[in-house]
C-alpha positions as CSV (number, residue, x, y, z in Angstrom):
1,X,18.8,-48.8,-6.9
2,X,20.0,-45.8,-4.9
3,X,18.0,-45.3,-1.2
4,X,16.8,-41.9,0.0
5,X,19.6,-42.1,2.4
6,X,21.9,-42.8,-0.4
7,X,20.6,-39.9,-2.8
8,X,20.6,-37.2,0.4
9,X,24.0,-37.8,0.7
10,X,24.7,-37.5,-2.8
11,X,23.0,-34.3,-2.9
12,X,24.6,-32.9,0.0
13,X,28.0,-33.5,-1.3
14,X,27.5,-31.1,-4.0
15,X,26.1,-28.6,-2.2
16,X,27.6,-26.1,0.1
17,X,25.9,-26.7,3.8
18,X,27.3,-24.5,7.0
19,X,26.6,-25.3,10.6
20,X,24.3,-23.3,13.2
21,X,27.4,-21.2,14.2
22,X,28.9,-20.4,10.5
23,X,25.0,-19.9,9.9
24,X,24.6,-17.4,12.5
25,X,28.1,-15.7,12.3
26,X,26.9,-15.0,8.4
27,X,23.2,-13.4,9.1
28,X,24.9,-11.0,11.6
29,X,27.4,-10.0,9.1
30,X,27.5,-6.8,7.7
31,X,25.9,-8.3,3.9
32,X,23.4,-11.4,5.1
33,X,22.2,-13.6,2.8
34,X,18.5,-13.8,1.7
35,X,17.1,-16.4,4.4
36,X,14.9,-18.6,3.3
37,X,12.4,-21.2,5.0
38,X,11.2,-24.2,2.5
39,X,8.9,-26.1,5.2
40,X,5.5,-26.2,5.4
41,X,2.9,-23.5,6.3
42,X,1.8,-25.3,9.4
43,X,5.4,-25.5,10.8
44,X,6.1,-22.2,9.5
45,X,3.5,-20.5,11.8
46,X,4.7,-22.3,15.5
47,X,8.2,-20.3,14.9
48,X,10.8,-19.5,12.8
49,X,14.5,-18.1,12.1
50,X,14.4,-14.6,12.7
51,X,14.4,-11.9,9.8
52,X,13.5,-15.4,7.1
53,X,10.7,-15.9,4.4
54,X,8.6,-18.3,3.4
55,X,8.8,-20.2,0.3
56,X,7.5,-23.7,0.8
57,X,9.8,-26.3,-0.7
58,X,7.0,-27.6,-3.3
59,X,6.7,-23.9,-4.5
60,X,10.3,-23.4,-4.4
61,X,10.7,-23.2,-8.2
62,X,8.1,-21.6,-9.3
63,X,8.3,-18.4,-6.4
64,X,12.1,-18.1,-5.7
65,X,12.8,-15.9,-9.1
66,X,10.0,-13.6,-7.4
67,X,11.7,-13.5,-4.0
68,X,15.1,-13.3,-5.5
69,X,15.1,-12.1,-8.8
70,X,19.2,-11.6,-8.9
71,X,21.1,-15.0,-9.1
72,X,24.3,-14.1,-7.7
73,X,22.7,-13.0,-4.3
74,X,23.9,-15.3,-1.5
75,X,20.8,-17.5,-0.1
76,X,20.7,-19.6,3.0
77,X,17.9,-22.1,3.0
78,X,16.9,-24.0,5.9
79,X,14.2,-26.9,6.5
80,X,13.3,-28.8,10.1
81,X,16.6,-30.8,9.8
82,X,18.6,-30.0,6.8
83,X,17.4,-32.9,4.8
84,X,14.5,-30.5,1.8
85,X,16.6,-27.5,2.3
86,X,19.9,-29.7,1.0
87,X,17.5,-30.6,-2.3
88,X,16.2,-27.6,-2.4
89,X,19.7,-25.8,-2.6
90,X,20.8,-28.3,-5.7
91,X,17.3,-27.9,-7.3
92,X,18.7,-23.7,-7.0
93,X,21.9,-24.9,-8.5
94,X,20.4,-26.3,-11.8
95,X,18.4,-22.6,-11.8
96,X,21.4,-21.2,-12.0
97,X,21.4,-19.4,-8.3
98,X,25.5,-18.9,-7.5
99,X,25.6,-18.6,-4.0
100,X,23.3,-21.1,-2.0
101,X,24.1,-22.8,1.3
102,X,21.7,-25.1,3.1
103,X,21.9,-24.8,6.9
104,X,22.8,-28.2,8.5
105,X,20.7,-29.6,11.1
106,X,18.2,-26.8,9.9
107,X,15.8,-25.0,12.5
108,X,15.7,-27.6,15.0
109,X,19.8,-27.8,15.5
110,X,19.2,-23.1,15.7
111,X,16.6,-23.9,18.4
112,X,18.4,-26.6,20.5
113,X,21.0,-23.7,20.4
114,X,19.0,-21.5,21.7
115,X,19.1,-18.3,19.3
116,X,16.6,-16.1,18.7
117,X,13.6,-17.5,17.0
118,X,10.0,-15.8,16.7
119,X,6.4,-17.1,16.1
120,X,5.3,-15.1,13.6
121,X,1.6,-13.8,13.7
122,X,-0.7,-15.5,11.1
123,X,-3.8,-15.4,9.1
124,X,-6.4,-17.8,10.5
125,X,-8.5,-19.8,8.2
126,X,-11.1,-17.4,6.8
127,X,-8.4,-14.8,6.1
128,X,-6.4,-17.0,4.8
129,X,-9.3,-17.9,2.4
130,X,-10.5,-14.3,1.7
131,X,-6.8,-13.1,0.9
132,X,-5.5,-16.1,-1.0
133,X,-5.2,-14.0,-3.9
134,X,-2.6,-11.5,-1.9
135,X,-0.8,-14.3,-0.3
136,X,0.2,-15.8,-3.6
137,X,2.2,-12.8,-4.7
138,X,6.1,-12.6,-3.0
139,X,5.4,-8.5,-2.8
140,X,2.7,-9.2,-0.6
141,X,2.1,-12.6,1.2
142,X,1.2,-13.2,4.8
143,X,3.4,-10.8,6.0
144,X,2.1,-7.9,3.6
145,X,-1.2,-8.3,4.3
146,X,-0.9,-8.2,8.0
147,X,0.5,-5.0,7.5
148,X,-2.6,-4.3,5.5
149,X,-4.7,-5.4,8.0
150,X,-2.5,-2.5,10.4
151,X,-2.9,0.2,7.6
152,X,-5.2,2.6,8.4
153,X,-5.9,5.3,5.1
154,X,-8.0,8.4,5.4
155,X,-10.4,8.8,2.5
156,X,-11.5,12.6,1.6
157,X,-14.7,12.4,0.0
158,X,-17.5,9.1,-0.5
159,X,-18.4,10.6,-3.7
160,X,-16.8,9.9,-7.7
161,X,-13.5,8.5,-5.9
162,X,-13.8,7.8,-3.0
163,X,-16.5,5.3,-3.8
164,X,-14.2,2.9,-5.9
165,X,-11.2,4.0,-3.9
166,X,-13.0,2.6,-0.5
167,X,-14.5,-0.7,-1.9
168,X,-10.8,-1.8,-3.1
169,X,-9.1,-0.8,-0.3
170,X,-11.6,-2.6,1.9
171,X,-11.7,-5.6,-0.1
172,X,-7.6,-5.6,-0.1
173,X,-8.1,-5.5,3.8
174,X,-7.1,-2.1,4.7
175,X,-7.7,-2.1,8.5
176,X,-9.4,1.1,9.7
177,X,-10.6,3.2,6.8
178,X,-12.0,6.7,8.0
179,X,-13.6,8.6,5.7
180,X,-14.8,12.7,5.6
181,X,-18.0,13.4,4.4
182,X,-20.9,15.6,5.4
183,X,-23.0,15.7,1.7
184,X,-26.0,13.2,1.8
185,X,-26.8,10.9,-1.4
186,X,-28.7,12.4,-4.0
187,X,-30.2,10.9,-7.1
188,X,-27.7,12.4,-9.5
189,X,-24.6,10.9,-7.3
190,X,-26.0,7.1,-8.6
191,X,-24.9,7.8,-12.3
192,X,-21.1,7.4,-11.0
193,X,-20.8,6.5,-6.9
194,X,-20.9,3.1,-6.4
195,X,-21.0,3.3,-3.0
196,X,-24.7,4.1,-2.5
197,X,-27.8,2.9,-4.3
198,X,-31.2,4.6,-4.5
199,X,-32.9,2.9,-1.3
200,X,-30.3,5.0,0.2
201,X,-31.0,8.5,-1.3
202,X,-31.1,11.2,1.4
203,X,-28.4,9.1,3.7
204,X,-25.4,10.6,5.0
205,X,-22.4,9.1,2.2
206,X,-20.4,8.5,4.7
207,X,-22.9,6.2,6.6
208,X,-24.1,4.6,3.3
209,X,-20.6,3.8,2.3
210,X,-20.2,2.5,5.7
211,X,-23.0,0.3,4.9
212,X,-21.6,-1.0,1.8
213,X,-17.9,-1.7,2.8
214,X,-19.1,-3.7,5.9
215,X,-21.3,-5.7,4.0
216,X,-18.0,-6.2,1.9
217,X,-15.6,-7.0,4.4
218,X,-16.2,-7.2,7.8
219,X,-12.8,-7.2,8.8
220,X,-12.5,-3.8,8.2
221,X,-12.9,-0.8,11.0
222,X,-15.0,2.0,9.3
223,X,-14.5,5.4,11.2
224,X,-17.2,8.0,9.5
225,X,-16.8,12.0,10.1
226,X,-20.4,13.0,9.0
227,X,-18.4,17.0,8.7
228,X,-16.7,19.2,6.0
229,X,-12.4,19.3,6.0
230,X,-11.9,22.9,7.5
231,X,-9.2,24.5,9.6
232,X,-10.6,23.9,12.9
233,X,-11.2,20.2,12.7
234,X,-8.6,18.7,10.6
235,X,-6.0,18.2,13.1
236,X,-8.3,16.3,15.3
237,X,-9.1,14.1,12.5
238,X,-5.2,13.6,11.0
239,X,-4.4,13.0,14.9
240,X,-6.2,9.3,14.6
241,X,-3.0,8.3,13.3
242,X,-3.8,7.9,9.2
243,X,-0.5,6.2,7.2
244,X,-2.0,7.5,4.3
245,X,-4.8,10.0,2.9
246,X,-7.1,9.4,-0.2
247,X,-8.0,13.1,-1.8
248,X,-11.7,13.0,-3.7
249,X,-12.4,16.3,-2.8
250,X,-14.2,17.8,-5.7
251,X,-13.0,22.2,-4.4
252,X,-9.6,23.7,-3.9
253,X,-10.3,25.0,-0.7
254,X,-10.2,21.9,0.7
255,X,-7.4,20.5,-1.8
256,X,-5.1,23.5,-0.4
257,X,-6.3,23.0,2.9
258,X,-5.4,19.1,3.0
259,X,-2.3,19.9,1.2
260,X,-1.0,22.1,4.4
261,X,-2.1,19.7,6.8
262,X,-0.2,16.9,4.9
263,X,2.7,18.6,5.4
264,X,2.3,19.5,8.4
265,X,1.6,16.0,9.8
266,X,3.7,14.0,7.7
267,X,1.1,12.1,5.8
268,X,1.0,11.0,2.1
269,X,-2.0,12.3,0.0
270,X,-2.8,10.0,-3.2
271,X,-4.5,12.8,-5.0
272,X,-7.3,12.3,-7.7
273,X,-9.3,14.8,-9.9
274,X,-11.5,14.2,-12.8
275,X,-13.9,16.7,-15.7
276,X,-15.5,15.0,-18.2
277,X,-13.6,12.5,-19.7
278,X,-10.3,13.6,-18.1
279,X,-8.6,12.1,-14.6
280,X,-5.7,12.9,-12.9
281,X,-3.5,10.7,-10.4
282,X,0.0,11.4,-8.5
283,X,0.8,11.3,-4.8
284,X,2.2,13.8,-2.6
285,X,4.8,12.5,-0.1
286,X,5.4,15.3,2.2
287,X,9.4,16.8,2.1
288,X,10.5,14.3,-0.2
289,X,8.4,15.1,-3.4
290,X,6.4,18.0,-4.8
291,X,3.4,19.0,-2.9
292,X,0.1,19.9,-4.1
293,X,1.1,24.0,-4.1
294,X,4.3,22.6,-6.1
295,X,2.1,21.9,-8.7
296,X,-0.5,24.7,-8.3
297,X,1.1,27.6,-6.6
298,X,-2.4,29.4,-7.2
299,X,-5.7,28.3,-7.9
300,X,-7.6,28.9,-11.0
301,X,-10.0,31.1,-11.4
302,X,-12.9,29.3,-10.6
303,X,-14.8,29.9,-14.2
304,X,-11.3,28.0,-16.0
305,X,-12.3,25.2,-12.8
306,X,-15.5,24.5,-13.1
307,X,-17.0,21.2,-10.9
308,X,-18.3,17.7,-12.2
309,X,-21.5,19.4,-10.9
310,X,-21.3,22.3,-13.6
311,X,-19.3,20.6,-16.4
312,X,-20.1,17.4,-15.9
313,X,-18.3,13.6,-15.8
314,X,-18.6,10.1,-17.4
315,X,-19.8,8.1,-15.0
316,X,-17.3,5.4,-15.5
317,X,-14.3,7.9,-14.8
318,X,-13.9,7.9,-11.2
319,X,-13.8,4.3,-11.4
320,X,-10.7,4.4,-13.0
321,X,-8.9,7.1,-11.2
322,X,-10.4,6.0,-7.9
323,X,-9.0,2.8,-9.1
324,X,-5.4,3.9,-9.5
325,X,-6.1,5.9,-6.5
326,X,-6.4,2.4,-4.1
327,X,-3.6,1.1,-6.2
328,X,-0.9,4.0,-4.7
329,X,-2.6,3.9,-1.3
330,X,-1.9,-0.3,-1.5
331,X,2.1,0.4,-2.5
332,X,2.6,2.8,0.2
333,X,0.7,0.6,3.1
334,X,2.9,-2.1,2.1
335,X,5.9,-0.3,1.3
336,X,6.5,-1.6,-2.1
337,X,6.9,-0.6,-5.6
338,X,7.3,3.0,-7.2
339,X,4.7,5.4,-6.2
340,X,4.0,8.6,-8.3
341,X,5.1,11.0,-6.1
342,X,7.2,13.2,-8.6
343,X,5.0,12.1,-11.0
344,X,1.4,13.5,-12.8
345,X,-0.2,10.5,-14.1
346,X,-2.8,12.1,-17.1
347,X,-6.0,9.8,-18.5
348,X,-8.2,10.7,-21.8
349,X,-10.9,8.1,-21.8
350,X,-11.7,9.6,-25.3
351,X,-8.8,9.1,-26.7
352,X,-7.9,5.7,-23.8
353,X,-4.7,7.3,-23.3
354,X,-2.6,7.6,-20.2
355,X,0.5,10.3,-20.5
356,X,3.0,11.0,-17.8
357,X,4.6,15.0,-16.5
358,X,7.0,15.0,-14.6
359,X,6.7,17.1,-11.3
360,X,9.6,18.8,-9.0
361,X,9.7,20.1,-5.6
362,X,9.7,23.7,-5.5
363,X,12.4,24.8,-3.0
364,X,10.3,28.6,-3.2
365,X,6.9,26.4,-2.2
366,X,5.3,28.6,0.6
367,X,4.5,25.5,2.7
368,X,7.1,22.4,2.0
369,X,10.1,24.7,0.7
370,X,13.2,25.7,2.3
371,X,11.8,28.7,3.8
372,X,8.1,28.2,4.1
373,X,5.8,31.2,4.4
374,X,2.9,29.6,5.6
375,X,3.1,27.8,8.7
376,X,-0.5,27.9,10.3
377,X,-4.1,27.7,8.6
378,X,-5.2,30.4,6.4
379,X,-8.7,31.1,4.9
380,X,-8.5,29.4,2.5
381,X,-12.0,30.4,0.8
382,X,-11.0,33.7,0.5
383,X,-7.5,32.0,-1.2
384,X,-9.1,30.3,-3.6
385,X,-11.4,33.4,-4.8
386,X,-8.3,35.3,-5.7
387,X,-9.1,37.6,-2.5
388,X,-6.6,38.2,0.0
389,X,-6.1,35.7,3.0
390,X,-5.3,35.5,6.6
391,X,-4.7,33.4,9.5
């Protein structure tokens, strides 16, 4: 009967293994492989190669087609010494991966070399616990949601969507959520904003959603603006340094006005509007997609627009675009996926039917074309009434 020793030697002869200095002359070549560490989360987290990721060796199988989803990409693994990245490079080859190499003498031969290696920062325990969920997905992991934990998102609005929209984002871990409100909660909000209850009727939203997304997650930072979006305050908010903006404003003015300052900053807008049984989703990603006046150059007279408050809204509505709204601000935090700038996501819940438009950036747009009109704040009131504006 073979020994270990016997059968790691076996293995190792029909694998492809490289040294530390073959190993580091490939990373720092002009196409790297995918780096990959297979050891365990504890050694994982008191350092590691450079620029590698983290598929434990007893996961290996199971995660690596999620990692690296094309088999002919060229993957270095490495273990402490060699010994589980040499079994997990053949366990690759009977996957059918093309191109795998096991580094010899692993992360303990790179160290006693001295190159470059980092200590990564980590989740402790109750994270770890609370996002387990996130850190079993390749797209996100440890990694992703420390960046959530970074992410700080703007939410316009604690009403219909900003309600759902917050409580995902803060039980996803978003960092520092701010949010701009200055309505107070009102028995008829209840039917649909699940962010406030009736012990809290007459509260500031802001405060009351406060309320409800630390009582959520206490991890997150809650940053309230009890004041209405207008021209002379919304550079002072955009300037706490938001990576992305959640749009539940329920009036143009304030859609327009958000827009410009977008634009203006360089910050994406996941937008959201519902009537009735009708929702709207896309994101606005400033001079690389349409922006919101790509869409609507003008407004619409306000009796073809009229408000939840006039026409009304099924309460379970917001939910879902608020929903889908948390769901673009997520991708962009992390960087991943296909967001819908360029695209108008449509939803009948009569009919449960989601269509897609397609949207283009208008060179001619007055504010994100090629020769933009509109460079400061106009009144945008007087805009939106069909009456002529100014600075």
């Amino acid at each position: 009967m073979a020994s270990y020793r016997d059968l790691l030697q076996q293995v190792k002869a029909e694998i492809d293994e490289v040294d530390v200095p073959r190993a580091r002359e490939i990373l720092d070549g002009a196409a790297p492989p995918l780096l990959v560490d297979v050891r365990e989360l504890d050694e994982w987290t008191e350092g590691r190669i450079p620029g590698a990721i983290h598929v434990p060796r007893g996961f290996l199988e199971s995660r690596i087609e999620q990692a690296a989803p094309d088999k002919a990409q060229p993957i270095l693994l490495y273990c402490a010494g060699g010994a589980r990245s040499a079994f997990a490079a053949k366990s690759l080859g009977e996957l059918g991966y093309e191109n795998v190499t096991s580094l010899a003498g692993g992360y303990t031969d790179w160290k006693r070399s001295g190159l470059p290696t980092e200590l990564p920062r980590s989740l402790d325990a109750a994270k770890r616990e609370r996002y387990s969920r996130h850190l079993l997905i390749p797209e996100v992991g440890e990694e992703g949601q420390l960046k959530l934990l970074d992410s700080r998102i703007l939410l316009i609005g604690a009403g219909g969507l900003g309600s759902p929209a917050s409580l995902y984002l803060a039980a996803a871990g978003v960092g520092r959520l701010g949010i701009v409100d200055d309505d107070r909660v009102d028995a008829s909000n209840l039917q649909r904003q699940i962010a406030h209850s009736t012990e809290r009727l007459g509260d500031w939203k802001a405060d009351s959603a406060k309320r409800t997304i630390e009582a959520l997650n206490p991890d997150v930072e809650v940053i309230t603006y009890r004041e209405r979006l207008t021209s002379e305050n919304v550079d002072r908010i955009l300037a706490d340094g938001w990576d992305v903006i959640v749009d539940g404003a329920d009036n143009f003015p304030t859609r327009y006005l958000l827009n410009d300052a977008a634009v203006w900053h360089d910050i994406p807008i996941v937008h959201g509007s519902i009537y009735r049984f009708e929702g709207q989703v896309t994101v606005f990603k400033p001079h690389e997609g349409p922006c919101y006046r790509c869409l609507f150059p003008q407004p619409p007279p306000p009796e073809l627009a009229p408000s939840c408050a006039e026409g009304g809204v099924l309460g379970v509505l917001p939910g879902i675009v608020g929903s889908l709204q948390a769901s673009e601000a997520l991708k962009l935090a992390l960087g991943i996926g296909e967001s819908l700038s360029g695209r108008l996501l449509l939803f009948d819940a009569l009919a449960t039917e989601f269509n897609e438009v397609t949207l283009r950036r208008d060179p001619d747009c007055p504010v994100c074309g090629e020769h933009p009109t509109i460079t400061e704040y106009i009144d945008y009131v007087e805009f939106c009434s069909g009456r002529p504006t100014h600075a």
